[in-house]
KEKE-3310 file (N, C-alpha, C; in steps of 0.2 Angstrom, whole numbers, plus 5000, padded with zeros to 4 digits):
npx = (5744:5745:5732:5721:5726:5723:5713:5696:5687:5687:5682:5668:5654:5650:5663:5673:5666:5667:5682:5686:5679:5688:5698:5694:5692:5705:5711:5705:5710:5723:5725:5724:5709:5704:5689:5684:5692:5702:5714:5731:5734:5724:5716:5725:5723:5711:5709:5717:5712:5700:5706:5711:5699:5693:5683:5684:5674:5665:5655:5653:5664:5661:5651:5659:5669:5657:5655:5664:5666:5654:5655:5670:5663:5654:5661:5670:5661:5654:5668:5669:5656:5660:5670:5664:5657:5667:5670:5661:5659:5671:5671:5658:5662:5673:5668:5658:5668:5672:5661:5663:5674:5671:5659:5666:5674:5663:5658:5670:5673:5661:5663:5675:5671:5661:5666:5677:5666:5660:5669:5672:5662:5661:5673:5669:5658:5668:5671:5663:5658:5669:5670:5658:5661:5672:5685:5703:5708:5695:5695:5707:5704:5695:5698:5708:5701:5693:5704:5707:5695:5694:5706:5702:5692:5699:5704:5695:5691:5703:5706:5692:5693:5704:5699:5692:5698:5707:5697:5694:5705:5707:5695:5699:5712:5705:5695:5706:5712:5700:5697:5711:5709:5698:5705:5713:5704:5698:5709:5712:5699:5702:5713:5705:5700:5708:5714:5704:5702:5712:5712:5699:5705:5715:5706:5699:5709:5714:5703:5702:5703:5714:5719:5727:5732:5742:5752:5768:5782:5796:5807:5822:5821:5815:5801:5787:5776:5760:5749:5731:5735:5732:5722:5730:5741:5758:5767:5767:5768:5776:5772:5778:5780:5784:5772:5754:5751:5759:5770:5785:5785:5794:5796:5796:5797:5790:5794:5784:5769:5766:5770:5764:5771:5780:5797:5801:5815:5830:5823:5821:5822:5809:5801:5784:5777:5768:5760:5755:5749:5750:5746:5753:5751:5759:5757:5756:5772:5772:5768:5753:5745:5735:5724:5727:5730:5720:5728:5739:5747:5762:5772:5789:5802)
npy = (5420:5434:5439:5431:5433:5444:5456:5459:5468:5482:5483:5486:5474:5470:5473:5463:5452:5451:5448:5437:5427:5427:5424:5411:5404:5404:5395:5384:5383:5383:5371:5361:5362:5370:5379:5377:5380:5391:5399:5400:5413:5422:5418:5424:5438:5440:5442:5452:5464:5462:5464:5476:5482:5482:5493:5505:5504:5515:5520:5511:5512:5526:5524:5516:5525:5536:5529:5528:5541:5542:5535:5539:5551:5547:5542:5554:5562:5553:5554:5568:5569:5560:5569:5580:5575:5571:5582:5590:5581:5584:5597:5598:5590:5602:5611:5606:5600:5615:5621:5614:5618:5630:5630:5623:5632:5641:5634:5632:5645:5649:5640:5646:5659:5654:5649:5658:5667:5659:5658:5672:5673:5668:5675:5685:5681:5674:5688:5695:5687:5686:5702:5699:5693:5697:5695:5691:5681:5673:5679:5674:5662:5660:5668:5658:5648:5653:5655:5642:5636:5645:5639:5626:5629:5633:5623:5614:5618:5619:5606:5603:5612:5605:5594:5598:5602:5590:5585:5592:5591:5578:5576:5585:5579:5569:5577:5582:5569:5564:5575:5572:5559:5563:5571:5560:5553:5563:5565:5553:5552:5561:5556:5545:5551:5558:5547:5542:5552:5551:5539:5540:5550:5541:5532:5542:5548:5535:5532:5542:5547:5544:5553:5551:5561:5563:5555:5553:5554:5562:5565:5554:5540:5545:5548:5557:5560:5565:5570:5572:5584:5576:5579:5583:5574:5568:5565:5557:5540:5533:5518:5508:5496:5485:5478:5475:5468:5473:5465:5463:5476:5492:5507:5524:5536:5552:5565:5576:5589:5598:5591:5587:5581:5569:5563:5548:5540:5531:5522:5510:5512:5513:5504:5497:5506:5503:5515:5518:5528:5531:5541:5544:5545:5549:5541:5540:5538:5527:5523:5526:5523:5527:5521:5515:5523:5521:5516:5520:5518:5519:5524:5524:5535)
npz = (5477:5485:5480:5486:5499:5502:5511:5510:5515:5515:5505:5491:5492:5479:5470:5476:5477:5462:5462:5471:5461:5451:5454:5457:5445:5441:5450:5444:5433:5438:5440:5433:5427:5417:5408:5392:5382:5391:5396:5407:5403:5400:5411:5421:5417:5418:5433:5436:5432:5438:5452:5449:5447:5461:5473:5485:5498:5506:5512:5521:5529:5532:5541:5550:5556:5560:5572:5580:5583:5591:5600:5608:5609:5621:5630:5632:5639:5650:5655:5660:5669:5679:5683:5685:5698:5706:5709:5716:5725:5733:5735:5744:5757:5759:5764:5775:5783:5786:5790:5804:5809:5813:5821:5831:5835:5840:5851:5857:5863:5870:5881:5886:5890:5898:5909:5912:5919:5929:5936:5938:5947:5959:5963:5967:5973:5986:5990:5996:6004:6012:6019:6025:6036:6040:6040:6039:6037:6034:6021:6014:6014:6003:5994:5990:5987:5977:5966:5964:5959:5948:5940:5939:5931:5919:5915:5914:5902:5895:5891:5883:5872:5867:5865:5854:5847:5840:5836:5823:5817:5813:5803:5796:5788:5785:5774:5767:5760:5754:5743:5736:5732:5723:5714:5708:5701:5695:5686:5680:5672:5663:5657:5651:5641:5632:5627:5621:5611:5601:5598:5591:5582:5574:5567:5560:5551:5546:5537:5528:5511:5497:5485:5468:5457:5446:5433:5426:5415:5418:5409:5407:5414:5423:5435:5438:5450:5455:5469:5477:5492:5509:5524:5539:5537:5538:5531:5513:5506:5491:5480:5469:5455:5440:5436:5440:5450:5459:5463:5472:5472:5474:5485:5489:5500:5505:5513:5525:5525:5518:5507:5489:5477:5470:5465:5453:5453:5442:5436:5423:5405:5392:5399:5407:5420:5435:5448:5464:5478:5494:5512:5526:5546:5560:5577:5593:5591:5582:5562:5554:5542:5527:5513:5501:5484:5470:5455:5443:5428:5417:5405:5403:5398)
capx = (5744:5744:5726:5720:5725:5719:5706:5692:5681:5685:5680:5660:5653:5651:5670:5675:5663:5671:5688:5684:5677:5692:5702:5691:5692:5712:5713:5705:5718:5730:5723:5721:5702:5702:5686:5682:5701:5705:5723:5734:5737:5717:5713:5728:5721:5704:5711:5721:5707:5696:5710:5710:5692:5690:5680:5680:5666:5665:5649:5654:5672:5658:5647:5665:5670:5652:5652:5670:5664:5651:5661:5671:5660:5652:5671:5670:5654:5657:5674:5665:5652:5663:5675:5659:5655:5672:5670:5655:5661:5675:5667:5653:5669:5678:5661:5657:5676:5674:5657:5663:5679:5665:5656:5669:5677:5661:5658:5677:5673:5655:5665:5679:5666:5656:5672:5676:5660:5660:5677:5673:5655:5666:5677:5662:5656:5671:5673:5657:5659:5676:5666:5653:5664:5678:5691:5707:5705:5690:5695:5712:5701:5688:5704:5711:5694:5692:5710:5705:5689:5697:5709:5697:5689:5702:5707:5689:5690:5708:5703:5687:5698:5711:5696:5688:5707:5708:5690:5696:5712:5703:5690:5706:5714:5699:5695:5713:5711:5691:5703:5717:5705:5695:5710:5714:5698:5698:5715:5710:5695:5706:5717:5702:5696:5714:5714:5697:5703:5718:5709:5698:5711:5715:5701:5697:5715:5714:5697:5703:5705:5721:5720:5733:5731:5743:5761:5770:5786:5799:5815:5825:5823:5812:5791:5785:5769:5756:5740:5728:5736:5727:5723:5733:5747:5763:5770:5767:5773:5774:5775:5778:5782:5782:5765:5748:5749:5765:5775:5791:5787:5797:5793:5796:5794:5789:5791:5781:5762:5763:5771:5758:5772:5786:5799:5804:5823:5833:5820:5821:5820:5804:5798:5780:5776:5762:5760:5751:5753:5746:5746:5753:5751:5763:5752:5762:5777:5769:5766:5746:5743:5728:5722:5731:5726:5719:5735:5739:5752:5764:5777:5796:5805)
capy = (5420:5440:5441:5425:5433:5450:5459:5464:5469:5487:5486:5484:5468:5468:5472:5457:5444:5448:5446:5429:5423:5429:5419:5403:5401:5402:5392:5378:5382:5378:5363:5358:5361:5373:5376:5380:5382:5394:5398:5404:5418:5423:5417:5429:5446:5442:5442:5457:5467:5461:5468:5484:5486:5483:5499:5504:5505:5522:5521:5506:5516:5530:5521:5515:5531:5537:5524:5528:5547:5540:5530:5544:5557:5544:5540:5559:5563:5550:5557:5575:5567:5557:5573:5583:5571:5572:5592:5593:5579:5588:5604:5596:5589:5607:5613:5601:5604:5622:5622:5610:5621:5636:5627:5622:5637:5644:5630:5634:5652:5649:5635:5650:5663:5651:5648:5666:5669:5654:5662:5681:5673:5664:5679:5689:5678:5676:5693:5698:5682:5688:5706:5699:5688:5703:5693:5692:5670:5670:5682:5672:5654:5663:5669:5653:5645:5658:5652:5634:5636:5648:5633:5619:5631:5632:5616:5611:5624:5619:5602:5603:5617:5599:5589:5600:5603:5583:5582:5596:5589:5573:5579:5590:5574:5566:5581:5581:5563:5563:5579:5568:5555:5566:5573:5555:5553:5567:5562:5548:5554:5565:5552:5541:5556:5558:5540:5542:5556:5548:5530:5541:5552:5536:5530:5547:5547:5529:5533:5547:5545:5546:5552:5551:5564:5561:5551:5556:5558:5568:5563:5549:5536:5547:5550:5563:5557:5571:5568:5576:5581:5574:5581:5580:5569:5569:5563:5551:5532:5531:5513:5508:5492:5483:5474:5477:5465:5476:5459:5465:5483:5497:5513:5532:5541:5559:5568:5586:5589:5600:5589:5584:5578:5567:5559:5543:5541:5526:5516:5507:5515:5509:5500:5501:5505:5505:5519:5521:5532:5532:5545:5541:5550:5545:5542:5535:5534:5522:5527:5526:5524:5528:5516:5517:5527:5519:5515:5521:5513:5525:5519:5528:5535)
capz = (5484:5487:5479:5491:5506:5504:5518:5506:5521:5516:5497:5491:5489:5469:5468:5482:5473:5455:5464:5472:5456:5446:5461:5458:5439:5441:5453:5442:5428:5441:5445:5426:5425:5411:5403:5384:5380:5393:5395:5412:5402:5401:5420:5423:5417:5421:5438:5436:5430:5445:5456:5447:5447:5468:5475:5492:5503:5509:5516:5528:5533:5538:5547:5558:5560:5567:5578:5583:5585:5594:5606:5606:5614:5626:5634:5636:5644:5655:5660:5662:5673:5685:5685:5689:5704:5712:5712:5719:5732:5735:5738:5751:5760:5762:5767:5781:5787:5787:5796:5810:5812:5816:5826:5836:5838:5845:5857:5865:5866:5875:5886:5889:5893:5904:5915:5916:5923:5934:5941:5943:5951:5964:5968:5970:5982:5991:5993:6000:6013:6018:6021:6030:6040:6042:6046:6036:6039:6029:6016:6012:6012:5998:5989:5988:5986:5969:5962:5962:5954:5941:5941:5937:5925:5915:5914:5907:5897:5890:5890:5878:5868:5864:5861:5848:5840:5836:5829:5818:5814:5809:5798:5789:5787:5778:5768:5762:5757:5748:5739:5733:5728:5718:5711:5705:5699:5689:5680:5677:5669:5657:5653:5647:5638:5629:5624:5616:5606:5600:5593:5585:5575:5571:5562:5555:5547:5540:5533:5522:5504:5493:5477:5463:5450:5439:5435:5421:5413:5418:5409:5406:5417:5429:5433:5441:5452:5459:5472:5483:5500:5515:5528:5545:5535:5541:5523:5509:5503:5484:5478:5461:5452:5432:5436:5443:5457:5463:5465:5472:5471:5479:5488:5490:5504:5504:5520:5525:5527:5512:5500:5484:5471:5471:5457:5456:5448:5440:5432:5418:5398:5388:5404:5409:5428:5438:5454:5468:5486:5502:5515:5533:5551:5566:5581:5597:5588:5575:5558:5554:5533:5523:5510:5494:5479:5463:5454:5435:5424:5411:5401:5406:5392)
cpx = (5742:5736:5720:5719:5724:5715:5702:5687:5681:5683:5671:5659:5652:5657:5673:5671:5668:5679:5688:5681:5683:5698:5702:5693:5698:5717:5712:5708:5723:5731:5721:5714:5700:5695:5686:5689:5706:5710:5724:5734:5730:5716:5717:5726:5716:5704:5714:5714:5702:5699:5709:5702:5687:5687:5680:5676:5667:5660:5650:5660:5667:5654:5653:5666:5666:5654:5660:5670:5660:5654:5666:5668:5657:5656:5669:5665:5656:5661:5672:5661:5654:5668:5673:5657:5660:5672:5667:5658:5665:5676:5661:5659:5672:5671:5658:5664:5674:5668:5658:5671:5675:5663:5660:5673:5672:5662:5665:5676:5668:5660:5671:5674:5661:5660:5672:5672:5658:5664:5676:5665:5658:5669:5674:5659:5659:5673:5671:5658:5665:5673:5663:5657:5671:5683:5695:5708:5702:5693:5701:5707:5697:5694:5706:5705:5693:5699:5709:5702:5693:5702:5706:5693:5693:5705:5703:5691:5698:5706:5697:5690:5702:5705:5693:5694:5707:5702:5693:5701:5709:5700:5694:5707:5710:5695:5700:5711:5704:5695:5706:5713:5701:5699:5711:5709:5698:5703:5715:5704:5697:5707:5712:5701:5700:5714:5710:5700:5707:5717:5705:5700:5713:5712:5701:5701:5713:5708:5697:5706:5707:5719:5726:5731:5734:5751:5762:5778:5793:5806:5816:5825:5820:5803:5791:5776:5767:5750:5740:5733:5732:5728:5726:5742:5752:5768:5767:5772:5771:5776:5772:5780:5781:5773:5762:5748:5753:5769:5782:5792:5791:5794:5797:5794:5795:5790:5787:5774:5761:5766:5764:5762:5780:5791:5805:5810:5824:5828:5823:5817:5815:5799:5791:5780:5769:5763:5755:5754:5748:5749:5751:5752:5754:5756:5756:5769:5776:5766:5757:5746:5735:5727:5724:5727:5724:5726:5734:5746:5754:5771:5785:5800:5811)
cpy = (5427:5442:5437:5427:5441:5454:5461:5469:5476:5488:5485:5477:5465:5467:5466:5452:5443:5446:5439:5425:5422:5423:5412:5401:5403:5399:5383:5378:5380:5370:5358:5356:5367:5371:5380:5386:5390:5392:5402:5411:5426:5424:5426:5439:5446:5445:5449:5463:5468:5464:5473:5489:5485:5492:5500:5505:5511:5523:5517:5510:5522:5530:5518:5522:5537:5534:5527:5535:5545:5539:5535:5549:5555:5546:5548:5564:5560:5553:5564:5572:5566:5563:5578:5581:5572:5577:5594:5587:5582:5591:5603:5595:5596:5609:5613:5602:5610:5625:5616:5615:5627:5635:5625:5628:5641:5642:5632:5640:5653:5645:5641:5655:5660:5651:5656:5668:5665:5658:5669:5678:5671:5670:5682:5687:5677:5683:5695:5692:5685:5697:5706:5696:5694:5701:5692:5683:5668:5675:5678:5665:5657:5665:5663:5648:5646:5653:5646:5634:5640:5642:5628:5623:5631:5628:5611:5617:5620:5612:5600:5607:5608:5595:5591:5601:5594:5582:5586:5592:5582:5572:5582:5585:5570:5570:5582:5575:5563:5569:5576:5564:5556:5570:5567:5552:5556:5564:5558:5548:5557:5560:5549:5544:5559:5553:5540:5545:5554:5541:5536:5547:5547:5535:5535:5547:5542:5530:5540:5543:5548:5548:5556:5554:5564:5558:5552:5556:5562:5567:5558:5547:5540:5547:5552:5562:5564:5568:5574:5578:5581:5578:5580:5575:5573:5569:5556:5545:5531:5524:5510:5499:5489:5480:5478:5475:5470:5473:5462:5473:5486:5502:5519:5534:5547:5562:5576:5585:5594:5597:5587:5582:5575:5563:5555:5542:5533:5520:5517:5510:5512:5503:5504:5499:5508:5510:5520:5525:5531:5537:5542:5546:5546:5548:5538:5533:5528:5526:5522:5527:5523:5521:5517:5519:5521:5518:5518:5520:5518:5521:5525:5530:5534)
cpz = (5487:5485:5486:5499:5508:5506:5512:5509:5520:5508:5498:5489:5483:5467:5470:5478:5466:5456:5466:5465:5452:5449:5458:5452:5438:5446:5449:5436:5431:5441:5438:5426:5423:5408:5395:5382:5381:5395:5405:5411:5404:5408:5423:5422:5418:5429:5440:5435:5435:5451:5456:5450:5457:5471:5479:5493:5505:5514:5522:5533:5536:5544:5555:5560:5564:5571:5581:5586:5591:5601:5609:5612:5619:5630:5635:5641:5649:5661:5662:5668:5680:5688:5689:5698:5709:5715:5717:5726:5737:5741:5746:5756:5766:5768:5773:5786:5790:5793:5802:5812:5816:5819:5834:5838:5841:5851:5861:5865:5869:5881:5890:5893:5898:5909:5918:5921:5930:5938:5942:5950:5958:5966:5972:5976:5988:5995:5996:6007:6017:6021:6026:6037:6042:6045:6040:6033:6032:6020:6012:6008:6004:5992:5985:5984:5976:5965:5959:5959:5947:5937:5935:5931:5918:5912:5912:5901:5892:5886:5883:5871:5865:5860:5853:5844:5835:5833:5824:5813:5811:5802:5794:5787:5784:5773:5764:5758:5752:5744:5734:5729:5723:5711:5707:5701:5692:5682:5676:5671:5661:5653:5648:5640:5632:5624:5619:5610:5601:5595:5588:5580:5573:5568:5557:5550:5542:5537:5528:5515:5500:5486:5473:5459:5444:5440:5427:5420:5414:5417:5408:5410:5423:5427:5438:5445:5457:5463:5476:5490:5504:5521:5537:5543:5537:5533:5519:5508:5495:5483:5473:5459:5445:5433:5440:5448:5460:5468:5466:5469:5475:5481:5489:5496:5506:5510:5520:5524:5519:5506:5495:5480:5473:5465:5460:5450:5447:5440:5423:5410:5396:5393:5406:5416:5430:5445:5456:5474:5490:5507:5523:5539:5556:5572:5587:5597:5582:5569:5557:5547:5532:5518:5504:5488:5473:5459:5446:5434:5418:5408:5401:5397:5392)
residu = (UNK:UNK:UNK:UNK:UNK:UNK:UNK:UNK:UNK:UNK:UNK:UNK:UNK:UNK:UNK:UNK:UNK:UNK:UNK:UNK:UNK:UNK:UNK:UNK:UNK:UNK:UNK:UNK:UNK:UNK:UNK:UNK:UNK:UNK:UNK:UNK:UNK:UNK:UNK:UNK:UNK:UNK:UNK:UNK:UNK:UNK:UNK:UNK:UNK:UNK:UNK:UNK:UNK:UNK:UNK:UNK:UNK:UNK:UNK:UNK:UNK:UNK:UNK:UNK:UNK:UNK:UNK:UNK:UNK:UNK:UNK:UNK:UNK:UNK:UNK:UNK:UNK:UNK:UNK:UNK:UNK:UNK:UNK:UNK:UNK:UNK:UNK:UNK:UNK:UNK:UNK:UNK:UNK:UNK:UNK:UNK:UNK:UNK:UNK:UNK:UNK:UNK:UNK:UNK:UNK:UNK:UNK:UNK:UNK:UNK:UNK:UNK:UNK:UNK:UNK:UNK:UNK:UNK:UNK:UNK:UNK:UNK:UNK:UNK:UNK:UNK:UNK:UNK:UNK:UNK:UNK:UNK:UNK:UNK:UNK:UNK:UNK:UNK:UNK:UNK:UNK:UNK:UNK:UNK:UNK:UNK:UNK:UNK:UNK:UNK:UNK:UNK:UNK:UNK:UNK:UNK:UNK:UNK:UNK:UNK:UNK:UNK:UNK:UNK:UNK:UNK:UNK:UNK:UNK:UNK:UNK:UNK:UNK:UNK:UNK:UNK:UNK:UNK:UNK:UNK:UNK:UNK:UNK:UNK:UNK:UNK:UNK:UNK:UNK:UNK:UNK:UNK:UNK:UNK:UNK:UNK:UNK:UNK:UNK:UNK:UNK:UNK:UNK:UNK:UNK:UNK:UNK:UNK:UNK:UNK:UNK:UNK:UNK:UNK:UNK:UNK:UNK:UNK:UNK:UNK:UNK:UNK:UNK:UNK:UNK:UNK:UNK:UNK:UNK:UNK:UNK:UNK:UNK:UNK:UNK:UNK:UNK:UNK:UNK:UNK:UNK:UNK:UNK:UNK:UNK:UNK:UNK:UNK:UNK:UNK:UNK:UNK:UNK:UNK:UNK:UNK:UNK:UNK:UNK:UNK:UNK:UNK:UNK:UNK:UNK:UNK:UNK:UNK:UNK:UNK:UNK:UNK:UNK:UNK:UNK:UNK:UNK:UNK:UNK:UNK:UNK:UNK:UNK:UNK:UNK:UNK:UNK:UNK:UNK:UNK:UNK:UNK:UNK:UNK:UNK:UNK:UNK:UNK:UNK:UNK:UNK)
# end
């Protein structure tokens, strides 16, 4: 059953076919249709041996992990692009603010200066009427006259001054906001950009390969197992068990990024055992494993 439902999708198609066949002509031993006075015993190593001899694909695991590169650097262009976009929206934004605040404050300082000039032009005039007219009557009327006018000037003048203040404040108030939401933009942009990087340490990782250098020995009742260390590993999982399937095997786990060797204790005298290891990396809080090594079998002393 544990051969039957095994992913083969990351071996090569030679090793997978001999598997499935080794499957099929033990399944009709089960089924009493033995031919030419093969045995369970026969089906069973042929099987074992087809197990042994699966290969991975490396070439198809590289072609995922371009595509996952690919993919990858898309999602981050992208997020550069749209982060580009808000910038520059931004920027035009303050810009158009800044030249309407300018603008407006000329405009109320021509609209003061026009007043001004309006009101000394008026007193000027009053004052030469009250002159010509030399009477004290006319001089007060011209007086008052002037006031009023200065009056009404000012009062356009403050008037046009409020109006330009609330376009202002308007236009602040929607540059704030195109801001924020380029800010949000942006963030979001990262985040995607984050995300990206993160599936693909993932893939990179599970696409590294484990190798077992040696298992050996080390005592009574101990074996002392060495491999390659991966890179980026967080730690090793050694699992071992009396058989090739690794029916009811157990496991070892090494922790540290520079381990390469670990020993396994309280086995069995004269017993032969099989080992292999796989690498892991936490990613989220979840641990992330490699693919397991090639296995070899030693006999314990």
């Amino acid at each position: 059953d544990a051969y039957q439902n095994l992913d083969t999708s990351a071996f090569t198609s030679e090793s997978s076919a001999a598997l499935a066949a080794a499957l099929e002509a033990a399944g009709r031993i089960l089924n009493g249709e033995a031919e030419d006075g093969q045995t369970a015993g026969d089906a069973l190593t042929t099987l074992m041996q087809a197990a042994a001899g699966l290969v991975i694909d490396n070439e198809a695991m590289k072609q995922d992990v371009e595509a996952a590169n690919q993919a990858a650097q898309d999602a981050m262009e992208a997020a550069e692009k749209v982060a580009k976009e808000a910038k520059e929206a931004a920027e035009a934004i303050q810009k158009e603010a800044a030249d309407a605040i300018e603008a407006a404050k000329k405009e109320a300082a021509d609209a003061v200066a026009a007043a001004k000039k309006e009101a000394a032009d008026a007193v000027a005039a009053a004052k030469k009427e009250a002159e010509v007219a030399a009477k004290k009557e006319a001089e007060e009327a011209a007086k008052k006259e002037a006031e009023e006018a200065m009056k009404k000037a000012e009062a356009a003048a403050a008037q046009k001054l409020a109006e330009v203040m609330a376009q202002l404040e308007k236009q602040s108030a929607e540059a704030k906001a195109a801001i924020e939401a380029a800010k949000k933009v942006a963030e979001q942009a990262q985040a995607e950009a984050s995300a990206a990087n993160l599936a693909l340490g993932k893939v990179a990782f599970k696409s590294s390969v484990m190798t077992l250098k040696s298992v050996k020995s080390a005592g009574k009742k101990k074996l002392k197992v060495k491999w390659d260390k991966v890179e980026n590993a967080q730690g090793y999982e050694i699992r071992y068990a009396t058989n090739a399937s690794f029916k009811k095997a157990k496991k070892l786990t090494v922790k540290g990024s520079a381990a390469s060797t670990g020993t396994i204790r309280k086995l069995t005298s004269g017993k032969k055992y099989y080992v292999k290891v796989r690498a892991y990396q936490t990613f989220d809080g979840k641990k992330v494993y490699t693919a397991y090594s090639k296995a070899k079998k030693i006999r314990v002393k």
